[in-house]
PDB file of N, CA, C and O in Angstrom, chain B, residues numbered from 101:
ATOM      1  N   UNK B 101     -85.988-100.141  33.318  1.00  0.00           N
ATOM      2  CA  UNK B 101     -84.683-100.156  32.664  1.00  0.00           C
ATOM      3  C   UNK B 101     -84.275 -98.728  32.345  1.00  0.00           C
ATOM      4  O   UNK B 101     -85.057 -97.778  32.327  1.00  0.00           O
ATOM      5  N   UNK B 102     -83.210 -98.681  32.140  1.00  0.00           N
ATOM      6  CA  UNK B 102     -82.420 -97.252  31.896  1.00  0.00           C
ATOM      7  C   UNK B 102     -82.901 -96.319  30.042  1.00  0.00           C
ATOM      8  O   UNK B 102     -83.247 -96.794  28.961  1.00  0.00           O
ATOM      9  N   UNK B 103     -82.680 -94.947  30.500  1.00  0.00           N
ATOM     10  CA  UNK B 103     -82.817 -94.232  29.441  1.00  0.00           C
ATOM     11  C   UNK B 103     -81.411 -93.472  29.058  1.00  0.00           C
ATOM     12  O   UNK B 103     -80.906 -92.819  29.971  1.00  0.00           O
ATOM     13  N   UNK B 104     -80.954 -93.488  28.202  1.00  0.00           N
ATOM     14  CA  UNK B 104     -79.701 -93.486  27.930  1.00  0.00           C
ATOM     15  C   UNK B 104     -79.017 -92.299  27.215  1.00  0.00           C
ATOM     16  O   UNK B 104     -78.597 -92.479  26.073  1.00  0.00           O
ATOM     17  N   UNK B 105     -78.885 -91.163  27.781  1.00  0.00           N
ATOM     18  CA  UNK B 105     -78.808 -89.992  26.516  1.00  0.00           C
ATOM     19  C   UNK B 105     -76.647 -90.083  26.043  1.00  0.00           C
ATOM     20  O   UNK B 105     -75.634 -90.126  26.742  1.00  0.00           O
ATOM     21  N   UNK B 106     -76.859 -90.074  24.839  1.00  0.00           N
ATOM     22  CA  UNK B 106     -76.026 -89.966  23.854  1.00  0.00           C
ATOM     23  C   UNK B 106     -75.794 -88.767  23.499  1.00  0.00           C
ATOM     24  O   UNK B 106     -76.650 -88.225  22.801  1.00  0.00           O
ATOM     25  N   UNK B 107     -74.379 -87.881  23.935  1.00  0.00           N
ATOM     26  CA  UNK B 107     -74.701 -86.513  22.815  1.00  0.00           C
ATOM     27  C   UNK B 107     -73.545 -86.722  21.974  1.00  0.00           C
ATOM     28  O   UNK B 107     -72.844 -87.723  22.117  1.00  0.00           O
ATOM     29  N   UNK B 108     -73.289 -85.776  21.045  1.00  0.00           N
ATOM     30  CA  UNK B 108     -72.241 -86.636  20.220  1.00  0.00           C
ATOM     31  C   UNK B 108     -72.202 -85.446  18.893  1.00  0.00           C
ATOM     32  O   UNK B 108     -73.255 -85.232  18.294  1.00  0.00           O
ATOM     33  N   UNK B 109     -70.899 -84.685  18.480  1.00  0.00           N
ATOM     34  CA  UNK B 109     -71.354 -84.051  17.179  1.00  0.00           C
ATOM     35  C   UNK B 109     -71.702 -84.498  16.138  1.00  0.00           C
ATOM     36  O   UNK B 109     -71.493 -85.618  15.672  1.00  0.00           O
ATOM     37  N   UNK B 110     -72.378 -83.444  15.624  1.00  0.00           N
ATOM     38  CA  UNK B 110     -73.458 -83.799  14.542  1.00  0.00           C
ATOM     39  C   UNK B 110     -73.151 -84.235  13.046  1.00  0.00           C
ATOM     40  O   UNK B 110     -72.612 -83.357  12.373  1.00  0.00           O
ATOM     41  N   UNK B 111     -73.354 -85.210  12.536  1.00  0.00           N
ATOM     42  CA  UNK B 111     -72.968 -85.481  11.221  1.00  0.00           C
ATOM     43  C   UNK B 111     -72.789 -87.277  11.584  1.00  0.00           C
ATOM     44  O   UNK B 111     -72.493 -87.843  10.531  1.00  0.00           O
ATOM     45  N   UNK B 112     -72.849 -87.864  12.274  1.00  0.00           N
ATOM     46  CA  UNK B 112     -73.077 -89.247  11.634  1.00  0.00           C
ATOM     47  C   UNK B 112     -74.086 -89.691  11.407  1.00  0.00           C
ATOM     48  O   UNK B 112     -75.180 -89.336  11.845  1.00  0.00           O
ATOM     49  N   UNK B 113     -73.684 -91.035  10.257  1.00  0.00           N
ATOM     50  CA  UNK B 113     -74.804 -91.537   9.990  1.00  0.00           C
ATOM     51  C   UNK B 113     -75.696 -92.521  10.521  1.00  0.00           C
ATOM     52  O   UNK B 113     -75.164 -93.219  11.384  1.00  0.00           O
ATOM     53  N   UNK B 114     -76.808 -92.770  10.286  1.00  0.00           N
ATOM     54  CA  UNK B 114     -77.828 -93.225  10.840  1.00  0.00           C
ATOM     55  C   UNK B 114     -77.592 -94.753  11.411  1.00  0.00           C
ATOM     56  O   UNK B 114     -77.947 -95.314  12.448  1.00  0.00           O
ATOM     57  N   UNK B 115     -76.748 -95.215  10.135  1.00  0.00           N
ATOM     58  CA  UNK B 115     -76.178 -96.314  10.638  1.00  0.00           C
ATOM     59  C   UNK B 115     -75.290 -96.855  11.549  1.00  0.00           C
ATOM     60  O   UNK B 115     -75.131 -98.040  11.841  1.00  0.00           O
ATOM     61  N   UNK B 116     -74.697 -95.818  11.991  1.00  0.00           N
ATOM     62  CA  UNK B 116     -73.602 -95.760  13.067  1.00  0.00           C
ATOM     63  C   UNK B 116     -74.523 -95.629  14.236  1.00  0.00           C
ATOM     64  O   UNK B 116     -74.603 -96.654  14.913  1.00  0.00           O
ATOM     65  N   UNK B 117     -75.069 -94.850  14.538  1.00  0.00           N
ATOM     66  CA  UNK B 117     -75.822 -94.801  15.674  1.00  0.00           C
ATOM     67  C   UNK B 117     -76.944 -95.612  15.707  1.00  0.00           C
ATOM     68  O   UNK B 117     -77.770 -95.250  16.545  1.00  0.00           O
ATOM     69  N   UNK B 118     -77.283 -96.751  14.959  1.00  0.00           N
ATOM     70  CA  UNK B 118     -78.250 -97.745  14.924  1.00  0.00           C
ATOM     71  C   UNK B 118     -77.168 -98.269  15.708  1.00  0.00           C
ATOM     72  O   UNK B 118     -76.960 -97.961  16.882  1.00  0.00           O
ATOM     73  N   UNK B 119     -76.214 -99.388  14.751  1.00  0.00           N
ATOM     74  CA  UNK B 119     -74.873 -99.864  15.757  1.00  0.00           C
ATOM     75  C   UNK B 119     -74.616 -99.483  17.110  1.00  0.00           C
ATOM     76  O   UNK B 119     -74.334-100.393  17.888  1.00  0.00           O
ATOM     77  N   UNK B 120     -74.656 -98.419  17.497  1.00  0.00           N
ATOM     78  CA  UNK B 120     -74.392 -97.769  19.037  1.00  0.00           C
ATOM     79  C   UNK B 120     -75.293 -98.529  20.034  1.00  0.00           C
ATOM     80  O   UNK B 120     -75.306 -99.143  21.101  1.00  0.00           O
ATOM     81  N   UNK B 121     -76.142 -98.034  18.856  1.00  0.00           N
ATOM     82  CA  UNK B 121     -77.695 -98.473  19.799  1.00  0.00           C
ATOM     83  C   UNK B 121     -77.623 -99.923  20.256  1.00  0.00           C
ATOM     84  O   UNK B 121     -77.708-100.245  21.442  1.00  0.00           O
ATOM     85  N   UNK B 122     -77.461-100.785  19.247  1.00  0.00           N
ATOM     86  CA  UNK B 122     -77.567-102.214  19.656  1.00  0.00           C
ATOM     87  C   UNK B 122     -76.891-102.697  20.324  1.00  0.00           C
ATOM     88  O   UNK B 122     -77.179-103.580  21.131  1.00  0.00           O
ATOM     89  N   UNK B 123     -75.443-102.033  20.053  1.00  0.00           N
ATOM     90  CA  UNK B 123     -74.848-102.729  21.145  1.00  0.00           C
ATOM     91  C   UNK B 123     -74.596-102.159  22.627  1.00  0.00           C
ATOM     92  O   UNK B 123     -74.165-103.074  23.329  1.00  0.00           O
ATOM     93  N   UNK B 124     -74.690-101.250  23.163  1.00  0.00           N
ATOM     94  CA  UNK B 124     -75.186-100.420  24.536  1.00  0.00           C
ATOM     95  C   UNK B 124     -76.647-101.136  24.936  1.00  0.00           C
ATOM     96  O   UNK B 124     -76.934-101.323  26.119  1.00  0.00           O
ATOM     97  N   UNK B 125     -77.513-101.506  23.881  1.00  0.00           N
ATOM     98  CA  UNK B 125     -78.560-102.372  24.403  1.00  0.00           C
ATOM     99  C   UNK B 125     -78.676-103.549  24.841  1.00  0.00           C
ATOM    100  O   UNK B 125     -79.499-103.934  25.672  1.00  0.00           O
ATOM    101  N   UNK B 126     -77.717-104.284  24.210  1.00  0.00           N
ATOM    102  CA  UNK B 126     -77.099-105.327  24.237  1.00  0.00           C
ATOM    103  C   UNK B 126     -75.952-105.394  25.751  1.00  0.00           C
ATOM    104  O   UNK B 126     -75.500-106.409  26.280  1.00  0.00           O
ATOM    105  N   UNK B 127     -75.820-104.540  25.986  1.00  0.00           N
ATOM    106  CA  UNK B 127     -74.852-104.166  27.341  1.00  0.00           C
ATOM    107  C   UNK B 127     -75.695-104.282  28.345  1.00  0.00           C
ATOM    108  O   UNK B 127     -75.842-105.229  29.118  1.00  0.00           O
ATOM    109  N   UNK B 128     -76.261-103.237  28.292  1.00  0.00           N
ATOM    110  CA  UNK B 128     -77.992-103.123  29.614  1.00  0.00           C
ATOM    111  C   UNK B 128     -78.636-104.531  29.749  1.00  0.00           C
ATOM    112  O   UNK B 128     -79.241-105.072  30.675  1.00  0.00           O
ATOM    113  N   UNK B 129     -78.386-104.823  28.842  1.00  0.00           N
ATOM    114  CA  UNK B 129     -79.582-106.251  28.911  1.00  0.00           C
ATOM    115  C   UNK B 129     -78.466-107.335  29.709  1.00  0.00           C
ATOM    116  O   UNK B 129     -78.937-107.805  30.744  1.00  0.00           O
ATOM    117  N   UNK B 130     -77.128-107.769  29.386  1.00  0.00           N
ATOM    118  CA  UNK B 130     -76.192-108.393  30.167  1.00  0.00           C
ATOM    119  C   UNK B 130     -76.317-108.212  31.394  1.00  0.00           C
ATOM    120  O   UNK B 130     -76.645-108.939  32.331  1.00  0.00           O
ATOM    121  N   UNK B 131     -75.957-106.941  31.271  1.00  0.00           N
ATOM    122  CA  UNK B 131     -75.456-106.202  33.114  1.00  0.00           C
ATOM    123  C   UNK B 131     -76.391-106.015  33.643  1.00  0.00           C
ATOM    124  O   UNK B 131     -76.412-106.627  34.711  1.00  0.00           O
ATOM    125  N   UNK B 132     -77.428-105.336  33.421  1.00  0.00           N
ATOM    126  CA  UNK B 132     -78.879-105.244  34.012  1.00  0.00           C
ATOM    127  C   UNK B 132     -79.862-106.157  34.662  1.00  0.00           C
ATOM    128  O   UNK B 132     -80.364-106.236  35.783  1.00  0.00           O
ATOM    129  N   UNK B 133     -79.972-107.003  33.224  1.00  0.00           N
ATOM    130  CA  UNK B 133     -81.352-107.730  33.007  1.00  0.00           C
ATOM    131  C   UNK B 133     -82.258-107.246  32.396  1.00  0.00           C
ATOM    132  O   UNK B 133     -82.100-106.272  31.660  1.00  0.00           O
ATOM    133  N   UNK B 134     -83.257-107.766  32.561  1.00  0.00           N
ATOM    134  CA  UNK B 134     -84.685-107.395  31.585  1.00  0.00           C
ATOM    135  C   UNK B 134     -84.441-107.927  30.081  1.00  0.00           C
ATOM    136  O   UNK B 134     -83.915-108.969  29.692  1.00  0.00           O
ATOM    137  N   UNK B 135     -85.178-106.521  29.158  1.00  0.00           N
ATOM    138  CA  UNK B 135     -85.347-106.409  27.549  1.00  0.00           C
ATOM    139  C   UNK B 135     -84.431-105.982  27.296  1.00  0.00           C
ATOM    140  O   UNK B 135     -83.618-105.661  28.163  1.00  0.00           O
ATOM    141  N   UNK B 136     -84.181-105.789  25.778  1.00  0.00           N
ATOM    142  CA  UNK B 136     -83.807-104.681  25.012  1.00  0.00           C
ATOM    143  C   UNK B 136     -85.078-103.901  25.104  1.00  0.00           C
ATOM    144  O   UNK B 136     -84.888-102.727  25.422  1.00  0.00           O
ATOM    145  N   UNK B 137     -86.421-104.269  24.893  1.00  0.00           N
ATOM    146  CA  UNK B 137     -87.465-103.515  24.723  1.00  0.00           C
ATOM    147  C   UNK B 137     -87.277-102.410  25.954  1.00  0.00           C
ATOM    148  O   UNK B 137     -87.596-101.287  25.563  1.00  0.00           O
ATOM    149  N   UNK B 138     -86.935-102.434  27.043  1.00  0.00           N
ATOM    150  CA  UNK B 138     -87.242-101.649  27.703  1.00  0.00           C
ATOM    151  C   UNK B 138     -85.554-100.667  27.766  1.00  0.00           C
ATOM    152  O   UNK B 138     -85.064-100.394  28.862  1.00  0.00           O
ATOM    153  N   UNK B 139     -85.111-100.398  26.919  1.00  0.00           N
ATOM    154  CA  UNK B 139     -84.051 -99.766  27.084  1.00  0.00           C
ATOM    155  C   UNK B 139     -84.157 -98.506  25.871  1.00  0.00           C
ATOM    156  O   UNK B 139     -84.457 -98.537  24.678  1.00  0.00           O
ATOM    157  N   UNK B 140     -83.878 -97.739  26.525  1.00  0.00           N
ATOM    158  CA  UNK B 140     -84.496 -96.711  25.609  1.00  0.00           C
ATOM    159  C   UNK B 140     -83.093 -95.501  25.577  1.00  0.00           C
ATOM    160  O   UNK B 140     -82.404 -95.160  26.539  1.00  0.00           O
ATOM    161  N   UNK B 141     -82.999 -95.092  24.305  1.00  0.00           N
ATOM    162  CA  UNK B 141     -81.546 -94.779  23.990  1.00  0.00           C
ATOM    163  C   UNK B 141     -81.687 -93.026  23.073  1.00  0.00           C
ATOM    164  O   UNK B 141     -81.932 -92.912  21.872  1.00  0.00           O
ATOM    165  N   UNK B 142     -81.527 -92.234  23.734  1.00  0.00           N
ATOM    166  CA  UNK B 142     -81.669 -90.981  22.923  1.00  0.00           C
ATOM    167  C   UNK B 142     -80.564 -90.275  22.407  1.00  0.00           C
ATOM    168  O   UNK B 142     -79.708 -89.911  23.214  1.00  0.00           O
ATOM    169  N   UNK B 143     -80.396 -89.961  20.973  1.00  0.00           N
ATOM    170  CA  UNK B 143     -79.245 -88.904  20.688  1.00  0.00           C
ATOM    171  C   UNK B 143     -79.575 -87.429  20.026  1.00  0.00           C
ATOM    172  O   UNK B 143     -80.438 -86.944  19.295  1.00  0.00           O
ATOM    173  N   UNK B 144     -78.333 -86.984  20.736  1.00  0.00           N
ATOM    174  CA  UNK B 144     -78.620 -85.656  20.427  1.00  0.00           C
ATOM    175  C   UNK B 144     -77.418 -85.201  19.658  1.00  0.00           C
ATOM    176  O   UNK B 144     -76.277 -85.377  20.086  1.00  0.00           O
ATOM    177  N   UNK B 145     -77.760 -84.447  18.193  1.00  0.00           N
ATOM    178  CA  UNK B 145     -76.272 -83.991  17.551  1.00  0.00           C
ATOM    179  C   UNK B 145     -76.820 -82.650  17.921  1.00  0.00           C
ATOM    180  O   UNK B 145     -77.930 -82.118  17.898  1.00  0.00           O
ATOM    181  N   UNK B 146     -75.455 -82.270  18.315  1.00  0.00           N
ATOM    182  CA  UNK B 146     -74.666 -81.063  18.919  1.00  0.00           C
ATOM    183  C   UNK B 146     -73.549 -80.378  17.680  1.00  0.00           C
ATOM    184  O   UNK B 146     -72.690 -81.001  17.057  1.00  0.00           O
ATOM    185  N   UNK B 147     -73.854 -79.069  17.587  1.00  0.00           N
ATOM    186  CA  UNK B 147     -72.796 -78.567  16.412  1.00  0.00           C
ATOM    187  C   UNK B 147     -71.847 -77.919  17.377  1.00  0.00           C
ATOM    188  O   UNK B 147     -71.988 -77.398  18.484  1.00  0.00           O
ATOM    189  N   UNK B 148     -70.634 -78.172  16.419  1.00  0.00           N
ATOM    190  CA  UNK B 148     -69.132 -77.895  17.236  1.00  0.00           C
ATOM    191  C   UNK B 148     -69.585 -76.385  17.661  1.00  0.00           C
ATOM    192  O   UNK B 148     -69.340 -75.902  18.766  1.00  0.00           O
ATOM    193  N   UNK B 149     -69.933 -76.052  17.138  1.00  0.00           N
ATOM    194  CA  UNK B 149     -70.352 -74.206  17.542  1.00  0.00           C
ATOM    195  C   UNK B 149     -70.644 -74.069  18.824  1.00  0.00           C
ATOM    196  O   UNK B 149     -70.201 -73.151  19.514  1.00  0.00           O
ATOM    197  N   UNK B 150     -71.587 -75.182  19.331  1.00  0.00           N
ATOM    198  CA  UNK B 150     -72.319 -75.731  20.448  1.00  0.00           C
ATOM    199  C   UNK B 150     -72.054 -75.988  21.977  1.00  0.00           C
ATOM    200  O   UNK B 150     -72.698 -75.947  23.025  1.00  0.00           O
ATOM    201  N   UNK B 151     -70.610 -76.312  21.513  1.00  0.00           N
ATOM    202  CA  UNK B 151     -69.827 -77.445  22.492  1.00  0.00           C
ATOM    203  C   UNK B 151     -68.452 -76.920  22.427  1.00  0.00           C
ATOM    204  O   UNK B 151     -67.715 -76.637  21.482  1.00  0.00           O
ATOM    205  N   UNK B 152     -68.293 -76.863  23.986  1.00  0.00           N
ATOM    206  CA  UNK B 152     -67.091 -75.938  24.189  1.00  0.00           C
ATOM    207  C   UNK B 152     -66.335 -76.964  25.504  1.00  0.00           C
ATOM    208  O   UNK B 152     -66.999 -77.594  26.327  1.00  0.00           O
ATOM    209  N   UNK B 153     -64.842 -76.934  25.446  1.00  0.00           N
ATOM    210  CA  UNK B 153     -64.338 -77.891  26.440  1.00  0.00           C
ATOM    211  C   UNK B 153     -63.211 -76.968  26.946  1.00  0.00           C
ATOM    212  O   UNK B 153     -62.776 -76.182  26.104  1.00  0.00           O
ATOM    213  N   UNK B 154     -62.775 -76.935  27.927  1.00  0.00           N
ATOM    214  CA  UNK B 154     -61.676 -76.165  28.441  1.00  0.00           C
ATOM    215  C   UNK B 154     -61.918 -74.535  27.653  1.00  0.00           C
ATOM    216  O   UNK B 154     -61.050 -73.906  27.047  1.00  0.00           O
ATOM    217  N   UNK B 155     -63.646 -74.032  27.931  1.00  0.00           N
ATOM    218  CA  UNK B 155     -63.221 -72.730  27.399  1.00  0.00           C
ATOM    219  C   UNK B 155     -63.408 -72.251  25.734  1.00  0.00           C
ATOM    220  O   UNK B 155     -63.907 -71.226  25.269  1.00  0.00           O
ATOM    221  N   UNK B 156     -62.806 -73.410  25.074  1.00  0.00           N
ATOM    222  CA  UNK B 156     -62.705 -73.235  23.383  1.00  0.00           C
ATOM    223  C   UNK B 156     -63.646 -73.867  23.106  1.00  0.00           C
ATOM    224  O   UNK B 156     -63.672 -75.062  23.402  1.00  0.00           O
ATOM    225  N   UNK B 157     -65.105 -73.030  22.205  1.00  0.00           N
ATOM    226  CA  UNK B 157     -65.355 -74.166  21.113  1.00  0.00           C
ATOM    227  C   UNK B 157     -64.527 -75.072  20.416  1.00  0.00           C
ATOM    228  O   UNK B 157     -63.316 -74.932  20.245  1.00  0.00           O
ATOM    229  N   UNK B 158     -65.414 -76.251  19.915  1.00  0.00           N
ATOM    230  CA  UNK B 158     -64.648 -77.659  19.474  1.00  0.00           C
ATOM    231  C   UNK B 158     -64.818 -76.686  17.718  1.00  0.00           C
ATOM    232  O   UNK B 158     -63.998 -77.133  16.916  1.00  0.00           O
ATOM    233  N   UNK B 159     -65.624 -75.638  17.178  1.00  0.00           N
ATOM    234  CA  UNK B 159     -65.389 -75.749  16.022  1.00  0.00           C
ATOM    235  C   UNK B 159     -64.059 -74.451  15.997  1.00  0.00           C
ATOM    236  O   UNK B 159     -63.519 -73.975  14.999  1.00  0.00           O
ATOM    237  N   UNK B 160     -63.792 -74.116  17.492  1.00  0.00           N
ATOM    238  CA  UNK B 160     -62.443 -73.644  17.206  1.00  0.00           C
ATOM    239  C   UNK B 160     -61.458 -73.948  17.193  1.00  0.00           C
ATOM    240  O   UNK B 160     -60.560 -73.349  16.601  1.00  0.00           O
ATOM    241  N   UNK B 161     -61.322 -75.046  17.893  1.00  0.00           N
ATOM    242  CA  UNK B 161     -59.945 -76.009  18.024  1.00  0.00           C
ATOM    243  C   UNK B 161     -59.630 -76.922  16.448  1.00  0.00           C
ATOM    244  O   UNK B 161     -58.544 -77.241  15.965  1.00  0.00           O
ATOM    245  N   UNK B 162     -61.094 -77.178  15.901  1.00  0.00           N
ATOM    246  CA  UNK B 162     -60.532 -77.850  14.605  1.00  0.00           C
ATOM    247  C   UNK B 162     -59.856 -76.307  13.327  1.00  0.00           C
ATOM    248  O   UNK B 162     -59.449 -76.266  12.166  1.00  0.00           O
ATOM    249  N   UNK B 163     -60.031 -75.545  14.165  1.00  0.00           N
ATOM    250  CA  UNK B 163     -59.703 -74.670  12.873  1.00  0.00           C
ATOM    251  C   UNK B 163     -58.323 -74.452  12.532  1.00  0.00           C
ATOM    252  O   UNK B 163     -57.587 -74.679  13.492  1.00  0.00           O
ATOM    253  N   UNK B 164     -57.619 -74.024  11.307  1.00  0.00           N
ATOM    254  CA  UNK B 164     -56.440 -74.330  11.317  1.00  0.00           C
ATOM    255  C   UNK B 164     -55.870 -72.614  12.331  1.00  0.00           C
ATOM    256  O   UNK B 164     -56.600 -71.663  12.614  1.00  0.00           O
ATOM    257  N   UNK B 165     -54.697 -72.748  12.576  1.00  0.00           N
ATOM    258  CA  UNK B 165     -53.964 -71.412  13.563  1.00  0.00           C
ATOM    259  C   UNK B 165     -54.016 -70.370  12.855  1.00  0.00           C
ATOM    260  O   UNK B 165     -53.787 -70.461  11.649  1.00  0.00           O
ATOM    261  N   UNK B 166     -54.252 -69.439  13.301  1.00  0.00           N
ATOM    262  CA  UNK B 166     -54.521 -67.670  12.605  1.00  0.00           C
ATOM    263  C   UNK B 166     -53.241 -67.187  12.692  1.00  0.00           C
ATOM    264  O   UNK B 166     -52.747 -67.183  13.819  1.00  0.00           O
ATOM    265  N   UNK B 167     -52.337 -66.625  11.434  1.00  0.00           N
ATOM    266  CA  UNK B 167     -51.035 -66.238  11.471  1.00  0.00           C
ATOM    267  C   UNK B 167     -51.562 -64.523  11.446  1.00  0.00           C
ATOM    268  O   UNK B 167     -52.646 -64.023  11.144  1.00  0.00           O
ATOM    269  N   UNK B 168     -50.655 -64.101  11.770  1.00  0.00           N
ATOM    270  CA  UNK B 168     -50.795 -62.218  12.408  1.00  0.00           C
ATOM    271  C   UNK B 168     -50.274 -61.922  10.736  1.00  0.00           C
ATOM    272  O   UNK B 168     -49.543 -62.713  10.139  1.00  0.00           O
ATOM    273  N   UNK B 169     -50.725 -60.821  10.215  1.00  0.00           N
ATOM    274  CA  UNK B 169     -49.953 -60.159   9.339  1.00  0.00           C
ATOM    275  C   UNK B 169     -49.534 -60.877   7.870  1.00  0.00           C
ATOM    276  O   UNK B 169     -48.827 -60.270   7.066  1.00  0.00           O
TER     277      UNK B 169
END
């Protein structure tokens, strides 16, 4: 069965990504077959510092606009 990497910025809680978990496991096991046991699900928090899309860090795009002067 599949291993599943998750990346995702950093700061949720544990409980949210329990939820993720079950139900993406719950997916594999439909579409797949097999277990849940054999589905194995990894996350990784990533800081906006980290993670850059078109070029810009994401902790630069949340920042508010820099006025000149």
């Amino acid at each position: 069965m599949p291993t599943i990497r998750i990346e995702l910025f950093e700061g949720r809680p544990a409980e949210q990504k329990a939820a993720l978990a079950s139900e993406i496991t719950a997916a594999c096991v439909r579409v797949l077959g097999g277990s849940a046991d054999s589905v194995d699900i990894l996350f990784y928090d990533i800081a906006r510092h980290d993670w850059a899309t078109g070029g810009v860090l994401w902790s630069d795009k949340s920042a508010p606009p820099k006025t000149s002067g």
